[in-house]
HTML snippet that shows the backbone in 3Dmol.js (N, CA, C, O; Angstrom):
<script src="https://3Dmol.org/build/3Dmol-min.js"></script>
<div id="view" style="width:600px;height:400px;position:relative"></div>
<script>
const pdb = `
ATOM      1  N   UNK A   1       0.803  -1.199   0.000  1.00  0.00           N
ATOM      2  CA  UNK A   1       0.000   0.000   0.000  1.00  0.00           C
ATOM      3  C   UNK A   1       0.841   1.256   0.000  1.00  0.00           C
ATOM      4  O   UNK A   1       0.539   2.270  -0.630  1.00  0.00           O
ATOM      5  N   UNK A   2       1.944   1.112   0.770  1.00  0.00           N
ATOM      6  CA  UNK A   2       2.682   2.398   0.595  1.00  0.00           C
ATOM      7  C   UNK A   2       2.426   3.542   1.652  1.00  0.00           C
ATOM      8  O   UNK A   2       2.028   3.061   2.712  1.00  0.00           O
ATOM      9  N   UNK A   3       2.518   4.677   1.667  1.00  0.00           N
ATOM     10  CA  UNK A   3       2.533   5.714   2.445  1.00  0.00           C
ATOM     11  C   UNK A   3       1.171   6.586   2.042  1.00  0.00           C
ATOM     12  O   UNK A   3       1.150   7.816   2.098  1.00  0.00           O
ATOM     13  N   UNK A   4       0.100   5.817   1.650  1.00  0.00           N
ATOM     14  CA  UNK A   4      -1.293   6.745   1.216  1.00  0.00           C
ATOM     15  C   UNK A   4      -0.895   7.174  -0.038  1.00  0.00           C
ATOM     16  O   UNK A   4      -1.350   6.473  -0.941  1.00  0.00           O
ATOM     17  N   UNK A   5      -0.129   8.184  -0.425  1.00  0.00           N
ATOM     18  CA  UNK A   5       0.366   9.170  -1.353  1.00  0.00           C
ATOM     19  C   UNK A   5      -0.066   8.817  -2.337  1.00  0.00           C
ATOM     20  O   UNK A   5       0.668   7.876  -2.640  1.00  0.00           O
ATOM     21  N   UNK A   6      -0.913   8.941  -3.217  1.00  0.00           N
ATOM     22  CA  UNK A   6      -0.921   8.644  -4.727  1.00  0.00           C
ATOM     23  C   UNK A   6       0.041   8.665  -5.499  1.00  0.00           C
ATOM     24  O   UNK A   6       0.369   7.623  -6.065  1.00  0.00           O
ATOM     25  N   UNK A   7       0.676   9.758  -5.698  1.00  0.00           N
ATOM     26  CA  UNK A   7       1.915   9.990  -5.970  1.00  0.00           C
ATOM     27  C   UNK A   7       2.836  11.451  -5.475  1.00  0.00           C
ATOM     28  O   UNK A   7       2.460  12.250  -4.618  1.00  0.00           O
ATOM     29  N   UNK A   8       3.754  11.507  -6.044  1.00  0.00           N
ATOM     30  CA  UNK A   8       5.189  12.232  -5.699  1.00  0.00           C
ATOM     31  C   UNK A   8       4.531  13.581  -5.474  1.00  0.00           C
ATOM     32  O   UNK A   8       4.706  14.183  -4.415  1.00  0.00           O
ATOM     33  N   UNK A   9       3.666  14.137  -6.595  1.00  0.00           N
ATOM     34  CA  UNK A   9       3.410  15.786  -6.926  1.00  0.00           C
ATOM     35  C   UNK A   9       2.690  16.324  -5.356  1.00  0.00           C
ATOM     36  O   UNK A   9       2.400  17.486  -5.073  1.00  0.00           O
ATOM     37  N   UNK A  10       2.500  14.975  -4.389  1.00  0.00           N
ATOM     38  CA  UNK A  10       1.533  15.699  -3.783  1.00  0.00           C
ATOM     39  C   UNK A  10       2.044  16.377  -2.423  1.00  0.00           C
ATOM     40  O   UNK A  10       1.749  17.394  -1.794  1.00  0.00           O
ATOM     41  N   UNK A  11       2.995  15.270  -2.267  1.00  0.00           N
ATOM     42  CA  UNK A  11       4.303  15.499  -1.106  1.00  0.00           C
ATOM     43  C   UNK A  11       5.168  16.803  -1.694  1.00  0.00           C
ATOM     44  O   UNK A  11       5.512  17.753  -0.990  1.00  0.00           O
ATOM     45  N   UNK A  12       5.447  16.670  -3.085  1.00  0.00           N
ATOM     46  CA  UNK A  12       6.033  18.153  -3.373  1.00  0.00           C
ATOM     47  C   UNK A  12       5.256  19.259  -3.256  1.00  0.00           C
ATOM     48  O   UNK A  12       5.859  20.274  -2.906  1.00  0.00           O
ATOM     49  N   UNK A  13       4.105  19.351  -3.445  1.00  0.00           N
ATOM     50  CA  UNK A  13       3.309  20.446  -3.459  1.00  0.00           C
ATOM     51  C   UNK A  13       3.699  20.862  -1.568  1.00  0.00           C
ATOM     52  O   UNK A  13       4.266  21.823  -1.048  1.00  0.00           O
ATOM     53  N   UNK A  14       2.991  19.462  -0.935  1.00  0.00           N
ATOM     54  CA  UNK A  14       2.985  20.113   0.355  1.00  0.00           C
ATOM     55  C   UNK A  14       4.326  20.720   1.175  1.00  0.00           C
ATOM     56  O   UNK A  14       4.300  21.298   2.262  1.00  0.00           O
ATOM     57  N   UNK A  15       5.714  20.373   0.198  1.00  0.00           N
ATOM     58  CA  UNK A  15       6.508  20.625   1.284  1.00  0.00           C
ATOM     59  C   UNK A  15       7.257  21.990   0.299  1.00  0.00           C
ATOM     60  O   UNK A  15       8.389  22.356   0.615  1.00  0.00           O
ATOM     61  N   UNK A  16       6.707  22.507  -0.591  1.00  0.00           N
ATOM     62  CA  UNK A  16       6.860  23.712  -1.136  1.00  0.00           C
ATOM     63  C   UNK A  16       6.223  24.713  -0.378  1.00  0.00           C
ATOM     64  O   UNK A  16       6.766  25.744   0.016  1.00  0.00           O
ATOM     65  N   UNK A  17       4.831  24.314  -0.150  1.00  0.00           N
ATOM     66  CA  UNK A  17       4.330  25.329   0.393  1.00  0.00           C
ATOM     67  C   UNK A  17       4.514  25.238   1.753  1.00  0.00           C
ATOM     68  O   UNK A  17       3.690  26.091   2.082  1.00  0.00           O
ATOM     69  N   UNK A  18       5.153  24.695   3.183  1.00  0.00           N
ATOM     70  CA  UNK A  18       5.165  24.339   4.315  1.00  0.00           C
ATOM     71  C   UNK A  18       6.372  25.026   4.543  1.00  0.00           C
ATOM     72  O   UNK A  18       6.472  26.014   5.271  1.00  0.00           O
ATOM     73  N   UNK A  19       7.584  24.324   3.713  1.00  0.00           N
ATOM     74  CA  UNK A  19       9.213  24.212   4.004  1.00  0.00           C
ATOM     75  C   UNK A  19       9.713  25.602   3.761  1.00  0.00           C
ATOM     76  O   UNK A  19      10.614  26.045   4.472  1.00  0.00           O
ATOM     77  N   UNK A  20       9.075  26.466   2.602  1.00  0.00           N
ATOM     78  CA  UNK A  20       9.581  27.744   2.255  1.00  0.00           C
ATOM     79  C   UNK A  20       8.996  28.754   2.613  1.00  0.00           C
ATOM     80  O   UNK A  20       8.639  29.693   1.901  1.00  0.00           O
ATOM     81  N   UNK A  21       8.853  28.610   3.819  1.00  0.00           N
ATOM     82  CA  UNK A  21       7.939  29.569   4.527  1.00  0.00           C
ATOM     83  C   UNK A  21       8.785  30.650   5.395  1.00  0.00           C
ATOM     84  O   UNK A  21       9.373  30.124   6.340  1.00  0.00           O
ATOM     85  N   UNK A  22       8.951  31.923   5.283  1.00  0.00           N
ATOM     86  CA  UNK A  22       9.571  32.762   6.100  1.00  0.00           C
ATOM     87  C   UNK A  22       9.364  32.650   7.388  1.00  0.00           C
ATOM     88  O   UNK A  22      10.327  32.633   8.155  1.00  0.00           O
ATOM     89  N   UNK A  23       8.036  32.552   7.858  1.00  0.00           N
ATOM     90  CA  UNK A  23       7.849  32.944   8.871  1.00  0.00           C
ATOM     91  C   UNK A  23       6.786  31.723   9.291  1.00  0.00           C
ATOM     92  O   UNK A  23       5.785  31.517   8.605  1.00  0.00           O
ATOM     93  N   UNK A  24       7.129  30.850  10.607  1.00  0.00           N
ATOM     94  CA  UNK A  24       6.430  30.117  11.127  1.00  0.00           C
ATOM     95  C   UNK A  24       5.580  30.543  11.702  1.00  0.00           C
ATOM     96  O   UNK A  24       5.835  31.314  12.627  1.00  0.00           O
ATOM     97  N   UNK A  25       3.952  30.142  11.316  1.00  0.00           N
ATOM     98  CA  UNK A  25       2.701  30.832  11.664  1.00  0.00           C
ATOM     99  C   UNK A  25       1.705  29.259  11.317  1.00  0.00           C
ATOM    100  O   UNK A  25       1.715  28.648  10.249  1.00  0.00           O
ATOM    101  N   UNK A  26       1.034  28.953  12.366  1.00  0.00           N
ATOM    102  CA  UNK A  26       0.311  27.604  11.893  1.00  0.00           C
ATOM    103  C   UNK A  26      -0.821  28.079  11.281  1.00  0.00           C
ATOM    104  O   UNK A  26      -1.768  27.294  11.336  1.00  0.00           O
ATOM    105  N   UNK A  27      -1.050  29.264  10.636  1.00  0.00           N
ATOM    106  CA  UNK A  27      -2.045  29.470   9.282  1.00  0.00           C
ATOM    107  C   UNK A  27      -1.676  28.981   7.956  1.00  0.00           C
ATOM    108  O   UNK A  27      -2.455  28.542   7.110  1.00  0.00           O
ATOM    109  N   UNK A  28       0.134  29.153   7.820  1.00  0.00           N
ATOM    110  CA  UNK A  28       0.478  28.056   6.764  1.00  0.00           C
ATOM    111  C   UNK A  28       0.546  26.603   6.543  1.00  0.00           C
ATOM    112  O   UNK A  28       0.570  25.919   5.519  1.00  0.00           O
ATOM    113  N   UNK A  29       0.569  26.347   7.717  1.00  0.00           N
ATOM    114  CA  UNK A  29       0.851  25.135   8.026  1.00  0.00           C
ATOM    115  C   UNK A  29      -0.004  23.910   8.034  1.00  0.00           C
ATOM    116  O   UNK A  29       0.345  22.795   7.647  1.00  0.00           O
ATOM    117  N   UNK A  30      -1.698  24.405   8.744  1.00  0.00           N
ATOM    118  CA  UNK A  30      -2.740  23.397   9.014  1.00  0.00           C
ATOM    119  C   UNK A  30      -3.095  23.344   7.605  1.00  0.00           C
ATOM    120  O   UNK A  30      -2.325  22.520   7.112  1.00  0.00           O
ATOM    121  N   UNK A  31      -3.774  23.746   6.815  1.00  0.00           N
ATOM    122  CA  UNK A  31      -4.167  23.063   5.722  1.00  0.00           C
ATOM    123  C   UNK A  31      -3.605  21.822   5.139  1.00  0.00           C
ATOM    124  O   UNK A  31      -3.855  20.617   5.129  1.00  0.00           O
ATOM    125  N   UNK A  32      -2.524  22.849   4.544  1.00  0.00           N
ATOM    126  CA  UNK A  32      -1.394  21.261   4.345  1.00  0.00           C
ATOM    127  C   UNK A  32      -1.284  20.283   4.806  1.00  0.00           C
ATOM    128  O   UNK A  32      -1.272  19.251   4.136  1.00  0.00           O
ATOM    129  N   UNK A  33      -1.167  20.309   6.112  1.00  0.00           N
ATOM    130  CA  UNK A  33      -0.868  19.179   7.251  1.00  0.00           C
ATOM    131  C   UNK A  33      -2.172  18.621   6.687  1.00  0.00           C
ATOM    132  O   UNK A  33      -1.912  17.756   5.850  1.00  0.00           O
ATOM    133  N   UNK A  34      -3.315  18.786   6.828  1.00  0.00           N
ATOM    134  CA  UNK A  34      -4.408  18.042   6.913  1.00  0.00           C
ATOM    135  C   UNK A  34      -4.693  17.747   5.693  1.00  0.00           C
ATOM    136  O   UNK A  34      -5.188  16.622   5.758  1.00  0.00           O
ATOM    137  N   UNK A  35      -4.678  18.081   4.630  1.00  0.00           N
ATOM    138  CA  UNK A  35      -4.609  17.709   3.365  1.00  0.00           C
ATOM    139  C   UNK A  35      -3.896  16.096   3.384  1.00  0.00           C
ATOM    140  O   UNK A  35      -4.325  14.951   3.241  1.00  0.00           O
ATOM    141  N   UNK A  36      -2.471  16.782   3.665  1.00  0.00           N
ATOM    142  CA  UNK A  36      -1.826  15.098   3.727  1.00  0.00           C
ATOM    143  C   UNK A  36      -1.991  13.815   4.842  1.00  0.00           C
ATOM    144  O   UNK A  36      -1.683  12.635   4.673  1.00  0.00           O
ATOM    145  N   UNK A  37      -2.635  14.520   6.131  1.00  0.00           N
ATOM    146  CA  UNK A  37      -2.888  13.736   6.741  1.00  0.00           C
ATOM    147  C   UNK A  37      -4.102  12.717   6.810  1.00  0.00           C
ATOM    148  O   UNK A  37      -4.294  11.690   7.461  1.00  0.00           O
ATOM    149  N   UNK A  38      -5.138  13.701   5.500  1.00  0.00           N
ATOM    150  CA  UNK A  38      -6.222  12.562   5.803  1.00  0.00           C
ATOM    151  C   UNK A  38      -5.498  11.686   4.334  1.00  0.00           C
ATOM    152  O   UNK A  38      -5.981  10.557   4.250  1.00  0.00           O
ATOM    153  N   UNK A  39      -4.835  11.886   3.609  1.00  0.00           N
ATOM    154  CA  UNK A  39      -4.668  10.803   3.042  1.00  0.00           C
ATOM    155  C   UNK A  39      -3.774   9.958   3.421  1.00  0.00           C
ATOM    156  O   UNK A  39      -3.198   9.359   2.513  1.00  0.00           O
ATOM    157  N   UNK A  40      -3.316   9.597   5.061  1.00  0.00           N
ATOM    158  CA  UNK A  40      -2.524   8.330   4.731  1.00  0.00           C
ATOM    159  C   UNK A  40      -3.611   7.604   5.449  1.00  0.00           C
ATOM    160  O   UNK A  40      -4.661   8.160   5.772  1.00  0.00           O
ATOM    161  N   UNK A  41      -3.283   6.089   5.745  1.00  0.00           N
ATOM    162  CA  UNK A  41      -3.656   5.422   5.830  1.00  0.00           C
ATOM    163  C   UNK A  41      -4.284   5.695   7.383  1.00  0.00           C
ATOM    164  O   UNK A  41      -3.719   6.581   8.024  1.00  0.00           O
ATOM    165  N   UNK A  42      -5.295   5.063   7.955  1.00  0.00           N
ATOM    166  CA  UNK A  42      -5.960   5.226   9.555  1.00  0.00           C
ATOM    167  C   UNK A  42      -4.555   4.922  10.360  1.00  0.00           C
ATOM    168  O   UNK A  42      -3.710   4.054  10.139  1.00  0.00           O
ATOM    169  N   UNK A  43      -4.600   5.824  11.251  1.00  0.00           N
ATOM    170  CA  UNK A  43      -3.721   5.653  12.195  1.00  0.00           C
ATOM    171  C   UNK A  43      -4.047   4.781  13.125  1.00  0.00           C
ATOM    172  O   UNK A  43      -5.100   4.148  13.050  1.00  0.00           O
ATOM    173  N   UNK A  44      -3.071   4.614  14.256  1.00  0.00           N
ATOM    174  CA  UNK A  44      -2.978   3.559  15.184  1.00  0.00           C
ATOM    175  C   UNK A  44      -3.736   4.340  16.735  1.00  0.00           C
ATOM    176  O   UNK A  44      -3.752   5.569  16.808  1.00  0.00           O
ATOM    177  N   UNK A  45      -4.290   3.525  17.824  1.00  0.00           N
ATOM    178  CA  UNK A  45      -4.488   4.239  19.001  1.00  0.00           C
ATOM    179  C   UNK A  45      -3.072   5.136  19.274  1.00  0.00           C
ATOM    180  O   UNK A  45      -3.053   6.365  19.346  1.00  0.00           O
ATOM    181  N   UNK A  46      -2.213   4.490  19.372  1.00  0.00           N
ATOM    182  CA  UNK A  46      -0.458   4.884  19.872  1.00  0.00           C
ATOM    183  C   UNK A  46      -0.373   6.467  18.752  1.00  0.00           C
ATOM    184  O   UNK A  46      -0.543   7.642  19.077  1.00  0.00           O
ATOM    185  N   UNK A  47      -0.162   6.077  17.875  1.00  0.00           N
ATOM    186  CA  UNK A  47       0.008   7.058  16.904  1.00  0.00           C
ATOM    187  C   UNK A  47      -1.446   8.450  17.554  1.00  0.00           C
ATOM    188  O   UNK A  47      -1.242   9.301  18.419  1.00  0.00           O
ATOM    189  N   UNK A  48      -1.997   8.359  17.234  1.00  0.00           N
ATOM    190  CA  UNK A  48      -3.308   9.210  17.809  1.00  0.00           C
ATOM    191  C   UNK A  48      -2.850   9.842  18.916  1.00  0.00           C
ATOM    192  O   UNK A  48      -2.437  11.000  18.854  1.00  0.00           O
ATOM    193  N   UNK A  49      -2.889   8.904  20.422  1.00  0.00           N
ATOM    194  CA  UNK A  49      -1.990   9.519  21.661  1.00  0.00           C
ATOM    195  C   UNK A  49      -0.546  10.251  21.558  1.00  0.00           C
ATOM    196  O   UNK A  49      -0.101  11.243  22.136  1.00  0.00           O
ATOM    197  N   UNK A  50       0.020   9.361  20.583  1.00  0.00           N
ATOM    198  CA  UNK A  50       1.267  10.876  20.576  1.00  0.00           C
ATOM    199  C   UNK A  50       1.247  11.780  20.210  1.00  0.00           C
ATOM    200  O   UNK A  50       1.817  12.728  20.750  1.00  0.00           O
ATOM    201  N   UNK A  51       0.496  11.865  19.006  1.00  0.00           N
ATOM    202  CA  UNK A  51      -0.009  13.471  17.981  1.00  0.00           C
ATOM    203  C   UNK A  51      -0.704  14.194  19.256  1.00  0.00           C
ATOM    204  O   UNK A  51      -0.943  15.374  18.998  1.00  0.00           O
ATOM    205  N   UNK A  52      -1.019  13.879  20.315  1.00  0.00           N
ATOM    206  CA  UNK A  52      -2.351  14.455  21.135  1.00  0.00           C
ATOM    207  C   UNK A  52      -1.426  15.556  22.010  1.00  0.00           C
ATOM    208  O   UNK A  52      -1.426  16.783  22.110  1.00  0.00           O
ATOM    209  N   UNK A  53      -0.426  14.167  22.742  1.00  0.00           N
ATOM    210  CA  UNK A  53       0.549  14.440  23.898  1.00  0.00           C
ATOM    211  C   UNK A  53       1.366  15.573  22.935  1.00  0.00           C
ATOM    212  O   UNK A  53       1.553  16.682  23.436  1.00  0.00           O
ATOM    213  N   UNK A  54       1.691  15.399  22.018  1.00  0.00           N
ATOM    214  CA  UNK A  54       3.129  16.460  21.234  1.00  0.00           C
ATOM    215  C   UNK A  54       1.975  17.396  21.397  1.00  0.00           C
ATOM    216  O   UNK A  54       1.729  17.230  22.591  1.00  0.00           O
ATOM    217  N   UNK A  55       1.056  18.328  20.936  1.00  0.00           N
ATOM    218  CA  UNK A  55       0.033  19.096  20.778  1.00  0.00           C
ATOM    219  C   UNK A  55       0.034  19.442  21.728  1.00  0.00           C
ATOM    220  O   UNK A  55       0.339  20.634  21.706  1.00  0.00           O
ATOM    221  N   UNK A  56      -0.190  19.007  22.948  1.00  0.00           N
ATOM    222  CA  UNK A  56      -0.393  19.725  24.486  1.00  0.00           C
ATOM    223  C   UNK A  56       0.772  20.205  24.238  1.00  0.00           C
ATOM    224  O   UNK A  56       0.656  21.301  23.690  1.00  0.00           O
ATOM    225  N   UNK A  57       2.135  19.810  24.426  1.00  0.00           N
ATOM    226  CA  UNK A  57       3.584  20.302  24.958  1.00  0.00           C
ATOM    227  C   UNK A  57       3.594  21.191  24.052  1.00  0.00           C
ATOM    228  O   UNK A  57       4.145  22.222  24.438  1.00  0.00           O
ATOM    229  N   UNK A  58       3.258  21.222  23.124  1.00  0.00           N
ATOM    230  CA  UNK A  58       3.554  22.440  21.530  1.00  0.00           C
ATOM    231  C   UNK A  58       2.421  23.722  22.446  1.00  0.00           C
ATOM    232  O   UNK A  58       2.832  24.849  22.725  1.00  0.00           O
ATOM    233  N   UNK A  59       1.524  23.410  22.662  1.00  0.00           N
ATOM    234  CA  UNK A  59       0.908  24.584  23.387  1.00  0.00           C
ATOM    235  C   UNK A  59       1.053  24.944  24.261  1.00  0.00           C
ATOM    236  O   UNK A  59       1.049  26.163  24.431  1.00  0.00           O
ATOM    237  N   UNK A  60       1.228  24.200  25.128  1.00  0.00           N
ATOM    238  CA  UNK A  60       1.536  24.787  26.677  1.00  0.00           C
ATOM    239  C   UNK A  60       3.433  25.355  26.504  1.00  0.00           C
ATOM    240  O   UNK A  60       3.888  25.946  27.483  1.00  0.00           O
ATOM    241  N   UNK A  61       4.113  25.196  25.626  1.00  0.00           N
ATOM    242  CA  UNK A  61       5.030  25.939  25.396  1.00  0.00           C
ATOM    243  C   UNK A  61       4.684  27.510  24.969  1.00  0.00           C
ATOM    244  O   UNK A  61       5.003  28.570  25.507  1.00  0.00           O
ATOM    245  N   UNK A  62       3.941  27.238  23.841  1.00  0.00           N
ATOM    246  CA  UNK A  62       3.606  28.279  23.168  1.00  0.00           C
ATOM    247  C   UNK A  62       2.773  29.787  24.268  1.00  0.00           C
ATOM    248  O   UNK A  62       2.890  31.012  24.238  1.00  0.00           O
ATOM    249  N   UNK A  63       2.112  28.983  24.969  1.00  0.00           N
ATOM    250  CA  UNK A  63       1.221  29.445  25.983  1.00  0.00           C
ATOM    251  C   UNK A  63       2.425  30.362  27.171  1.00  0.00           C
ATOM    252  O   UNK A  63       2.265  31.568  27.360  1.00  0.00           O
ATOM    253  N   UNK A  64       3.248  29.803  27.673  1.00  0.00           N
ATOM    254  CA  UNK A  64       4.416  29.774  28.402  1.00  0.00           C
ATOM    255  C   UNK A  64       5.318  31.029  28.505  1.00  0.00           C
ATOM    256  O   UNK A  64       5.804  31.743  29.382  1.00  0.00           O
ATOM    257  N   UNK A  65       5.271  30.868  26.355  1.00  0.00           N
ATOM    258  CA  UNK A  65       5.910  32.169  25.937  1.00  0.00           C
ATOM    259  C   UNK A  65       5.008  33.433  25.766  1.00  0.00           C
ATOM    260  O   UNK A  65       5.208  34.562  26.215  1.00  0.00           O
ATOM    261  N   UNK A  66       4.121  33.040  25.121  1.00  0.00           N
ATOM    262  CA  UNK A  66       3.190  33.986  25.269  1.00  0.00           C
ATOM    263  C   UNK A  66       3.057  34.776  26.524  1.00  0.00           C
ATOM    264  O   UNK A  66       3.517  35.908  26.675  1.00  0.00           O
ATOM    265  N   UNK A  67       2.373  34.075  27.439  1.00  0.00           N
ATOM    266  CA  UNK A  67       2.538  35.130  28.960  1.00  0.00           C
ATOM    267  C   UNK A  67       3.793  35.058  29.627  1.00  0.00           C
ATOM    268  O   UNK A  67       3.568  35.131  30.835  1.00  0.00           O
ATOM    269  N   UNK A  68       5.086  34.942  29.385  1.00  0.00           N
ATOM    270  CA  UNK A  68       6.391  35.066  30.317  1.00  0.00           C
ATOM    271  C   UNK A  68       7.130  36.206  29.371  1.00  0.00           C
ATOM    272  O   UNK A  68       7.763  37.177  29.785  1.00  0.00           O
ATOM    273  N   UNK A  69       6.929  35.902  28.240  1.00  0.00           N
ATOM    274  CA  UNK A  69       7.759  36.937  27.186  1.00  0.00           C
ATOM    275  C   UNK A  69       7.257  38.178  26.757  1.00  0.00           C
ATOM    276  O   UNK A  69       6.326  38.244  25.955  1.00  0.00           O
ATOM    277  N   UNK A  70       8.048  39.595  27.442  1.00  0.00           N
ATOM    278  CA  UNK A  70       7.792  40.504  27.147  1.00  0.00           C
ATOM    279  C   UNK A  70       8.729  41.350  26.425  1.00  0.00           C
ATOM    280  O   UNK A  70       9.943  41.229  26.591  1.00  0.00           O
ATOM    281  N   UNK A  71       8.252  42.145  25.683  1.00  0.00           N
ATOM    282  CA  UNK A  71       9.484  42.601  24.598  1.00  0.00           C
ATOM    283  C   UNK A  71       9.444  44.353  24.514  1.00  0.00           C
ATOM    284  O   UNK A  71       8.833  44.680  23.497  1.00  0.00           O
ATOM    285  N   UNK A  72       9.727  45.054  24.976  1.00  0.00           N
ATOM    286  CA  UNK A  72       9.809  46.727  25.040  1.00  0.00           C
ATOM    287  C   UNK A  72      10.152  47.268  23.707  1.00  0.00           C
ATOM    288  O   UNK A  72      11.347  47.028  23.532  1.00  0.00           O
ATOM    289  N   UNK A  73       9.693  47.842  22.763  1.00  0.00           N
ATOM    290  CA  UNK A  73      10.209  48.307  21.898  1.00  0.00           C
ATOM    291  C   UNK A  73      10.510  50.377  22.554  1.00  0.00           C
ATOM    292  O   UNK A  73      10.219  50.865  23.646  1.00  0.00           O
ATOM    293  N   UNK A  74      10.995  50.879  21.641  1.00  0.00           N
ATOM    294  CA  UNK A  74      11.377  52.331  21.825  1.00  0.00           C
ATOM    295  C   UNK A  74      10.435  53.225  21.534  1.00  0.00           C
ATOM    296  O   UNK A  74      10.261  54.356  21.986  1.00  0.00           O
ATOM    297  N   UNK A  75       9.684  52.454  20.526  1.00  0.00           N
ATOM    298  CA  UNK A  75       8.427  53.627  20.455  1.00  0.00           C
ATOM    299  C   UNK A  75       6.479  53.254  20.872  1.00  0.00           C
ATOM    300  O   UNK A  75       5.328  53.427  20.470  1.00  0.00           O
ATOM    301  N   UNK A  76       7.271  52.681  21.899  1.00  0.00           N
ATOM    302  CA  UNK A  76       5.930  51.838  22.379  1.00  0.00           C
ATOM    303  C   UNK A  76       6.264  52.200  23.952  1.00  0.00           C
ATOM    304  O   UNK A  76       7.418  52.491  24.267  1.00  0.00           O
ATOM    305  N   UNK A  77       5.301  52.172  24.835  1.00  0.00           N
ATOM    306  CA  UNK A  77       5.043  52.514  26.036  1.00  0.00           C
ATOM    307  C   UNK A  77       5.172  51.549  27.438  1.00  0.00           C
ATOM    308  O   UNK A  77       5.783  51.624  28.504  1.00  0.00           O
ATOM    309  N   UNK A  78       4.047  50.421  26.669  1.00  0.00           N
ATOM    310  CA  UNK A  78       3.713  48.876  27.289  1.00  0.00           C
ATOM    311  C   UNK A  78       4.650  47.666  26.658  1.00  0.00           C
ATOM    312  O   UNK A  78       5.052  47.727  25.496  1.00  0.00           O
ATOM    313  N   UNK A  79       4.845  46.961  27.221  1.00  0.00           N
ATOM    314  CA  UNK A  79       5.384  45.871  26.901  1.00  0.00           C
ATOM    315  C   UNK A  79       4.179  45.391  25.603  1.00  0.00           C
ATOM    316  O   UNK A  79       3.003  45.737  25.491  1.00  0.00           O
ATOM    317  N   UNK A  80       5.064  44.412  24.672  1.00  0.00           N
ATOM    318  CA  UNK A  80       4.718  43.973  23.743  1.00  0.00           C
ATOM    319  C   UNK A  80       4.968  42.305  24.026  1.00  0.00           C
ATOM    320  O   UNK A  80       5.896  41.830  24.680  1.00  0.00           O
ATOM    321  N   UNK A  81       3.826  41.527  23.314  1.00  0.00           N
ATOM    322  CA  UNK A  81       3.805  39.866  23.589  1.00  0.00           C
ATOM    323  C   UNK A  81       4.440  39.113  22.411  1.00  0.00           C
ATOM    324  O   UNK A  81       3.941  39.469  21.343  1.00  0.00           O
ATOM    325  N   UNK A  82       5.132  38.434  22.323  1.00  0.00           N
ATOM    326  CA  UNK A  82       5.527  37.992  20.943  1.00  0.00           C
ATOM    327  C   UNK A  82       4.854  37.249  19.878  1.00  0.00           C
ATOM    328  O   UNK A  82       5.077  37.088  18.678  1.00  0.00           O
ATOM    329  N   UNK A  83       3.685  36.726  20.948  1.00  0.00           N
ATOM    330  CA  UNK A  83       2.306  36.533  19.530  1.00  0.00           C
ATOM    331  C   UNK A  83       1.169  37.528  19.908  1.00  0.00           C
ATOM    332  O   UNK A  83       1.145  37.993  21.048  1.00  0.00           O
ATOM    333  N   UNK A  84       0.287  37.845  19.046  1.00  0.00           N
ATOM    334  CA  UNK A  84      -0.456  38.650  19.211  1.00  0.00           C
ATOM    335  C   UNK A  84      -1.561  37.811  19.030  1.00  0.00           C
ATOM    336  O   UNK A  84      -2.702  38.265  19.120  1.00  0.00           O
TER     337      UNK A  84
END
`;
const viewer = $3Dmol.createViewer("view");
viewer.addModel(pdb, "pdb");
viewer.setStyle({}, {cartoon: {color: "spectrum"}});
viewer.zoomTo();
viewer.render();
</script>
């Protein structure tokens, strides 16, 4: 069966538009991801629980920085958050 993929063009498409990305923002990112993810094959319980567990730690990082990281610029007054 292989890796789902029909073929090659589709993995290139997705990692053109993912890989050459200036700026990491998961607005580029989810489509793609899910595009290719519903085509592979059903995942496993195991597989499922780790995508779940990585997802918490990816947020509660993200979360972490968000409220611990403050950034002063010179023409700003208040502290600034590094995501908005």
């Amino acid at each position: 069966m292989g890796n789902g993929l029909e073929n090659d063009d589709d993995f290139d498409s997705t990692f053109v538009v993912v890989a050459l990305q200036k700026m990491i923002d998961i607005r580029y990112f989810l489509v793609p991801y899910i595009i290719l993810r519903l085509r592979f094959v059903r995942p496993t319980y195991e597989i499922v629980s780790f995508e779940f567990i990585w997802y918490l730690i990816i947020n509660a990082l993200t979360f972490n920085v968000f409220f611990t990281k403050e950034i002063y610029w010179k023409d700003f007054e208040y502290a600034q958050r590094i995501i908005w």
